[in-house]
Wavefront OBJ file of the C-alpha trace (Angstrom):
o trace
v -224.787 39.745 275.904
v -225.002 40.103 272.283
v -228.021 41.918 270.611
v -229.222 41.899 267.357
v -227.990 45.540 266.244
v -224.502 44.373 267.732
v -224.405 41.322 265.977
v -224.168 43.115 262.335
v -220.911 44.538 262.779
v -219.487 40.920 264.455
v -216.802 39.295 262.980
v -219.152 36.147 262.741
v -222.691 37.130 263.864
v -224.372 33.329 261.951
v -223.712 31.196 265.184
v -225.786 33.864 267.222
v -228.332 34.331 264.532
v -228.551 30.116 264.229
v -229.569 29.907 267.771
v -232.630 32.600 267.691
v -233.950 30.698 264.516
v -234.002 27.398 266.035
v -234.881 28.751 269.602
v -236.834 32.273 269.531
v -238.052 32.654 265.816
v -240.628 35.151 267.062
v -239.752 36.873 270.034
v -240.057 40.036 272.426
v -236.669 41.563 272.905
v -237.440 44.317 275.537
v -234.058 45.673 275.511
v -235.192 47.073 272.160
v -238.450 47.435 272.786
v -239.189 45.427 269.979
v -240.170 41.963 268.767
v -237.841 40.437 266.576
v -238.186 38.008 263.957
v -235.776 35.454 262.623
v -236.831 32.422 260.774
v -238.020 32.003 257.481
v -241.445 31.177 258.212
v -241.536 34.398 260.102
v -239.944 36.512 257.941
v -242.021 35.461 255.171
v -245.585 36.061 257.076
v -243.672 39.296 258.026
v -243.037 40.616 255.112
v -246.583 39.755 253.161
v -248.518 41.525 255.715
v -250.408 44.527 254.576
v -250.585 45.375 258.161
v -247.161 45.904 259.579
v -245.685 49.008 257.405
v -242.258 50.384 256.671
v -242.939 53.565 258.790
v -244.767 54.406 262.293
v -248.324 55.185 260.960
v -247.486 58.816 263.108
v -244.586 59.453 261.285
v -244.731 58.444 257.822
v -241.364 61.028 257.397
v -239.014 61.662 260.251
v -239.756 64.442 262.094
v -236.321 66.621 261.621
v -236.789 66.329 257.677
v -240.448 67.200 257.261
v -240.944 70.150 255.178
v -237.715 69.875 253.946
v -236.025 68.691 249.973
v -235.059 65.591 251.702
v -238.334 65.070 253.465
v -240.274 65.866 250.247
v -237.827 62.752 248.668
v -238.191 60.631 251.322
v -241.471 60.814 251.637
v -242.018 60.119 248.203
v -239.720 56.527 247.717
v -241.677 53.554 246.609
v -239.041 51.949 249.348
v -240.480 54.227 252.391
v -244.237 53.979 251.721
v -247.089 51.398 251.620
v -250.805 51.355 250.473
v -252.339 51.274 246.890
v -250.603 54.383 245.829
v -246.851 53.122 246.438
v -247.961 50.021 244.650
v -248.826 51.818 241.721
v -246.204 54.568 241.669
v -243.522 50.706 242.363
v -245.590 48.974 238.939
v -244.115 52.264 237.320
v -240.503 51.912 239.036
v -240.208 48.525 238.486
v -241.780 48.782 234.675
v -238.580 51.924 234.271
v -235.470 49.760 235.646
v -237.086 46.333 233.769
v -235.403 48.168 230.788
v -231.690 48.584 232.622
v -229.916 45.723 230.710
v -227.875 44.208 232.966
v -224.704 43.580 230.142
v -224.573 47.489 229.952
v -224.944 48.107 233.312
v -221.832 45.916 233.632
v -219.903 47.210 231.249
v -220.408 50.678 232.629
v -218.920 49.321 236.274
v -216.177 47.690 234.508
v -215.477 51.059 233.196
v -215.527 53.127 236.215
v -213.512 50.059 238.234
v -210.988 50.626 235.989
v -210.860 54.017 236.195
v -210.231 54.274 240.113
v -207.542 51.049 239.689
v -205.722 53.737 236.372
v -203.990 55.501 239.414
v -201.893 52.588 240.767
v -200.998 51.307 243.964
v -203.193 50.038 246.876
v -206.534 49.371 245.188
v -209.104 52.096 246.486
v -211.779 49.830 248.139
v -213.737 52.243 250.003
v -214.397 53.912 246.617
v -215.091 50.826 244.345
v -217.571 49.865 247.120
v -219.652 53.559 247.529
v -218.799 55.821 244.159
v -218.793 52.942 241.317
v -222.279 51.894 242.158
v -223.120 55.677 242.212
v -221.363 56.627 239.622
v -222.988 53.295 237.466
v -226.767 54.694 238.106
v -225.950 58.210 237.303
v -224.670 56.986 234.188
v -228.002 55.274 233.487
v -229.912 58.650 234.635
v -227.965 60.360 232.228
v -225.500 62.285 234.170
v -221.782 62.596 232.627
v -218.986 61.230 234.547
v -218.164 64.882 236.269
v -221.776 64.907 237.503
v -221.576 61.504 238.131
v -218.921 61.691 240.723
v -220.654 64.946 242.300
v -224.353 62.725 242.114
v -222.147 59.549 244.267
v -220.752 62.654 246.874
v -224.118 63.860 247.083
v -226.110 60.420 247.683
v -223.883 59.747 250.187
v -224.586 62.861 252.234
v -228.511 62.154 251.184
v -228.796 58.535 253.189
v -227.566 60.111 256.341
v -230.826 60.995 256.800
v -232.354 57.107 256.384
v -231.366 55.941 260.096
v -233.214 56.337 263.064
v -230.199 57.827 265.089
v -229.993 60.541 262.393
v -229.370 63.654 263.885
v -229.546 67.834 263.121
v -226.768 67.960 260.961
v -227.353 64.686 259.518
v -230.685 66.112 258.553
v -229.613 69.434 257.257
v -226.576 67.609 254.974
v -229.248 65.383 253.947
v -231.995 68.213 252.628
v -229.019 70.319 251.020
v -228.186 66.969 249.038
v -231.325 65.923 247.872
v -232.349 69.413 247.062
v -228.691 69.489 244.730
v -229.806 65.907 243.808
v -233.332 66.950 242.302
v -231.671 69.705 240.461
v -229.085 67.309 238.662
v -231.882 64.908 237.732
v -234.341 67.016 236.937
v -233.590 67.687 233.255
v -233.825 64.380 232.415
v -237.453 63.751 233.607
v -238.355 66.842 232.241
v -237.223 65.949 228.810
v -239.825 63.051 228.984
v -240.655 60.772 226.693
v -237.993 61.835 224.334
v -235.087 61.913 226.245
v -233.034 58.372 226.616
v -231.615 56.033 229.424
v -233.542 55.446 232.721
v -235.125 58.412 233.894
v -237.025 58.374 230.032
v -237.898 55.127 230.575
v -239.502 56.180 234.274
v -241.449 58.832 232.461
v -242.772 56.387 229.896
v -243.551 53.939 232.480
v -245.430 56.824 233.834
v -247.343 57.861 231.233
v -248.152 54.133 230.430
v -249.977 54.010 233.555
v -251.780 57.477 233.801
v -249.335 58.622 236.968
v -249.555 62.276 237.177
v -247.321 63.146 239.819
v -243.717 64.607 238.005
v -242.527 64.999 241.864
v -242.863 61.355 242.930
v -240.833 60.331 239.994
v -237.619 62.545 240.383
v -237.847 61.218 244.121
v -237.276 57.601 242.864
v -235.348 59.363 240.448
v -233.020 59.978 243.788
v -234.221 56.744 245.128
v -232.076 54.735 242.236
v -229.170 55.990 243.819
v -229.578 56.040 247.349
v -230.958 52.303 247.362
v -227.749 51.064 245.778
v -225.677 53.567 247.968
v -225.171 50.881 251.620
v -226.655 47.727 250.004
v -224.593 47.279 247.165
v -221.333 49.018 249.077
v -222.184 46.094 251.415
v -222.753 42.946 248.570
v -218.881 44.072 247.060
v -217.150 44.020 250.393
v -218.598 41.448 251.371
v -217.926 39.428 247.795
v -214.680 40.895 248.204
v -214.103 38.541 251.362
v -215.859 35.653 250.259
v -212.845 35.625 247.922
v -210.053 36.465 250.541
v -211.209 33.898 252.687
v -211.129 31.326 249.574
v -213.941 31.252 247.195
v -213.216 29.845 244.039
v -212.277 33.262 241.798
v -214.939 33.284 239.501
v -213.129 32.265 235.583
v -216.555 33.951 233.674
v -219.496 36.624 234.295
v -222.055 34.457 234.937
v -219.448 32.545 237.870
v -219.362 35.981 239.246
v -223.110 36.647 239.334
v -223.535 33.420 241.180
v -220.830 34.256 243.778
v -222.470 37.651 244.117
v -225.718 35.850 244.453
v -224.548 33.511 247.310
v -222.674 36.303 249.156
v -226.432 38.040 249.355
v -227.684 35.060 251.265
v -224.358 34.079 253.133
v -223.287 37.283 254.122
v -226.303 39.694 253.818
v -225.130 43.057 252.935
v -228.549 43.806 254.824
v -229.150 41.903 257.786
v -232.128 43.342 258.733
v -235.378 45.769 258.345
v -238.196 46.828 260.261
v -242.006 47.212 260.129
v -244.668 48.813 262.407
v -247.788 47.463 262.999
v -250.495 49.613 261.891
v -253.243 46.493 263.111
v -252.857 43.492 264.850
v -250.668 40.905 263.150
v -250.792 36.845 264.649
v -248.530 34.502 263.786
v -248.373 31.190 265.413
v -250.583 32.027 268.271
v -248.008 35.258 268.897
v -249.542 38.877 268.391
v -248.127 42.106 267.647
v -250.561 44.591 268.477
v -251.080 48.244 266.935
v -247.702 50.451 267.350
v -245.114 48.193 268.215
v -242.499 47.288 265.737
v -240.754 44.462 264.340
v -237.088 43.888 263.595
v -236.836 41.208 260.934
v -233.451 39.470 260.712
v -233.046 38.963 257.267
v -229.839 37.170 257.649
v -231.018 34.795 259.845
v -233.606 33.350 257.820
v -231.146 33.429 254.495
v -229.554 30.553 256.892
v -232.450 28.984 258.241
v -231.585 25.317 257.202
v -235.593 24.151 256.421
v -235.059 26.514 253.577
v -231.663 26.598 252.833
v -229.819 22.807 253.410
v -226.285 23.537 255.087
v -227.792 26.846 254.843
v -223.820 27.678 256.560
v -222.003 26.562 253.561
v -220.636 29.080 250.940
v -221.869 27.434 247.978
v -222.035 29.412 244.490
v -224.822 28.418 242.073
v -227.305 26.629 244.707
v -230.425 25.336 243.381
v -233.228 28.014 243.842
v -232.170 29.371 247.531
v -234.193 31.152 249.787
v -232.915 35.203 249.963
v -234.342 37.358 251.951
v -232.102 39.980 251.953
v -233.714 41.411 248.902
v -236.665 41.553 250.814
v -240.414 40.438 249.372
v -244.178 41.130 248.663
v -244.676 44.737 248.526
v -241.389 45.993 249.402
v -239.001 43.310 247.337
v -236.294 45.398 246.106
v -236.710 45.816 242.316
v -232.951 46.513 242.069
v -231.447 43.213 242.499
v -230.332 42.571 239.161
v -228.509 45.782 238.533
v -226.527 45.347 242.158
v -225.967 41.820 240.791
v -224.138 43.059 238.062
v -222.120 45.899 239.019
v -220.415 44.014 242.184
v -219.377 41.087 239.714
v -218.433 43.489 237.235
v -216.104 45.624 240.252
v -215.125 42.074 241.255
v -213.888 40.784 237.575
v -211.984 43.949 237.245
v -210.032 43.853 240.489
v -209.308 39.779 239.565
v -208.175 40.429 236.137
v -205.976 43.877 237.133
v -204.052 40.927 239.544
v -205.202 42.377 242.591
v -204.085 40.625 245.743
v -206.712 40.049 248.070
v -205.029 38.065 250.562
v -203.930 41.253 252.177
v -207.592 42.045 252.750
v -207.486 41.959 256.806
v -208.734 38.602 258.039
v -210.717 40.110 260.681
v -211.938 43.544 259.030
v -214.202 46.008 261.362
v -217.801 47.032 260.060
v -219.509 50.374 260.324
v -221.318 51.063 262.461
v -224.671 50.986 261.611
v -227.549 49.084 263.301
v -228.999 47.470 259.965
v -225.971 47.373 257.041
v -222.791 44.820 256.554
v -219.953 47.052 255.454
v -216.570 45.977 256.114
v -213.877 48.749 256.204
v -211.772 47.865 253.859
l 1 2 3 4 5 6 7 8 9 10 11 12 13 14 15 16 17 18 19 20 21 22 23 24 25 26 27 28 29 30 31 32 33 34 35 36 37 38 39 40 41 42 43 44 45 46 47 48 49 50 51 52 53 54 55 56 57 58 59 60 61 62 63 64 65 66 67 68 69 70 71 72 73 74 75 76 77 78 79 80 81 82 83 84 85 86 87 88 89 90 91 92 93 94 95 96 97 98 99 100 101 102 103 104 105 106 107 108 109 110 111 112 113 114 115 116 117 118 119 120 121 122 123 124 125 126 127 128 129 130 131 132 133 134 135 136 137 138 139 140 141 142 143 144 145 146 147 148 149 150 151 152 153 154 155 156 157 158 159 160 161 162 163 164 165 166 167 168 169 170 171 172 173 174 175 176 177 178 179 180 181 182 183 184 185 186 187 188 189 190 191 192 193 194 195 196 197 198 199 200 201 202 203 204 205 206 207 208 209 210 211 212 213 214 215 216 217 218 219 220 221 222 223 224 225 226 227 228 229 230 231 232 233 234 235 236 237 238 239 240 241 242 243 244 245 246 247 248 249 250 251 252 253 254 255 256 257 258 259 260 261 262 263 264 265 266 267 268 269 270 271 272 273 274 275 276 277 278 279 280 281 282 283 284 285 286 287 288 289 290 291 292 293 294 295 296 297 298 299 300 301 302 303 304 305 306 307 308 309 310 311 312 313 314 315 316 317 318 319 320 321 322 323 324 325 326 327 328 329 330 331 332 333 334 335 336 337 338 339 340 341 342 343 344 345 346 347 348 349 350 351 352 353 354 355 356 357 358 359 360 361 362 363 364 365 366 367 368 369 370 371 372 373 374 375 376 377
């Protein structure tokens, strides 16, 4: 029987997810140990509430990093914390990348796409979907293309440390990257106020609203490039077979930002998250009590049709959809633009260099990992 980790890396997971929104929107799954929620209703309530947190209240940083350069990061990320303290510190995050434009950011992928297409031959998807994202937010902390490519190695080897079936050596890659990572981005925080491009504008975000801590902000500082790192690999893949499977190529920018868009709630790059009840949460006469945990299937509610009509339809450019896989409340990713714009960028530049993706495989296999849509391309 199918489970809700396995169904992420299924060639067609939406029939399975269809059936536990219209049947068990809010349900116990013991084979988890978890409750897992699916509809939209659900997902919403689940997301707003201050009780139910993105870590275990006991272990606010996994155990094999703490006291470690990756611990100190992680524990740090406006993406891994929750109170009045992460909202503050994610006022000043999301103040810093409101100043990303988007038409620069773009122009930056289309710049690195073409560089890994200069070389020829069988387009190099695995990089276009990991390094040019990278490679696009170092350039907007600053870092030159050289360190730019090192920064992309290095946040890869960071996020090993994210999942729960992280190990020792994923651990020890992950503090030897972040403590590298800190040291490439630390220059440009320190430089302050005066220096340019997105780490300045962090700092005067910063200072705007009295936050003292320099440490906090060179973790999200790390934290701009290991939240694009799986999520945005995932949105170009994914994009990229929307288009093999016969989406209309998009003709202009703005046609690729809307197929981008409707691959984010058709085919979720994330499907899902979790939280951890730190109090009793009740939703619809169910309740979660103190310590158990949540697995919220993102992609299931992005289809949930009393939100979304023919919620299974690819359709480019729908009126005001419902998306989840950004997330919301507290914890909506403040990213969404900038991922937005380098996967149409990466797209435009594969379309226009005459690359054929009908050879894309039909079928492709996904990584395996328990939360992320990656194809192997």
């Amino acid at each position: 029987m199918t489970t809700v980790i396995e169904a992420v890396r299924l060639p067609d997971p939406y029939p399975y997810y269809a059936t536990l929104v219209a049947e068990r929107p809010l349900a116990f799954d013991t084979g988890l140990g978890a409750w897992v929620a699916c509809d939209a209703a659900v997902v919403r309530a689940v997301l707003a509430a201050d009780c139910l947190r993105v870590r275990p209240a006991a272990e606010p940083v996994p155990g094999g990093i703490v006291g470690t350069p990756a611990g100190d990061v992680f524990g740090d990320l406006v993406r891994m914390t929750d109170g009045p303290l992460q909202q503050r510190l994610k006022s000043v995050v999301v103040e810093a990348l409101g100043h990303v434009d988007p038409a620069h950011t773009a122009r930056l992928a289309a710049e690195r796409t073409r560089e890994c297409l200069a070389a020829g031959g069988h387009p190099p998807y695995e990089e276009l979907m990991f390094a040019v994202p990278a490679r696009v937010v170092a350039a907007l902390c600053g870092l030159d293309r050289g360190l730019g490519a090192e920064a992309a190695r290095l946040t890869g080897d960071f996020v090993q440390c994210i999942p729960a079936s992280a190990g020792p050596e994923q651990y020890r890659t992950a503090s030897r990257a972040a403590a590298r990572l800190r040291e490439l981005l630390g220059p440009g925080i320190e430089k302050g106020e005066d220096g340019t491009g997105l780490l300045a504008e962090l700092v005067r975000a910063a200072q705007r609203a009295s936050w003292p801590r320099t440490a906090a902000l060179l973790a999200n500082a790390v934290g701009f490039l290991s939240q694009t790192f799986d999520a945005t690999a995932g949105l170009i893949g994914n994009s990229l077979l929307a288009l093999a499977r016969g989406a209309e190529p998009p003709a202009t920018r703005a046609a690729a930002e809307a197929l981008v868009r409707e691959v984010a709630r058709h085919d979720a790059p994330v499907q899902n998250t979790r939280r951890f009840a730190a109090e009793p949460f009740c939703h619809d006469g169910v309740e979660i009590a103190p310590g158990e945990q949540v697995l919220v299937v993102l992609a299931a509610a992005n289809r949930d049709p009393a939100v979304n009509p023919d919620p299974h339809a690819f359709r480019p450019g729908r009126q005001a959809p419902a998306v989840f896989t950004f997330g919301a409340a507290a914890h909506r990713c403040p990213g969404e633009s900038l991922a937005v714009a380098v996967a149409a960028a990466v797209l435009t530049e594969l379309l226009t260099a005459g690359a054929d993706l009908a050879k894309l495989p039909a079928q492709p296999a996904y990584r395996p990992l328990a939360n992320a849509r990656i194809p192997v391309l």
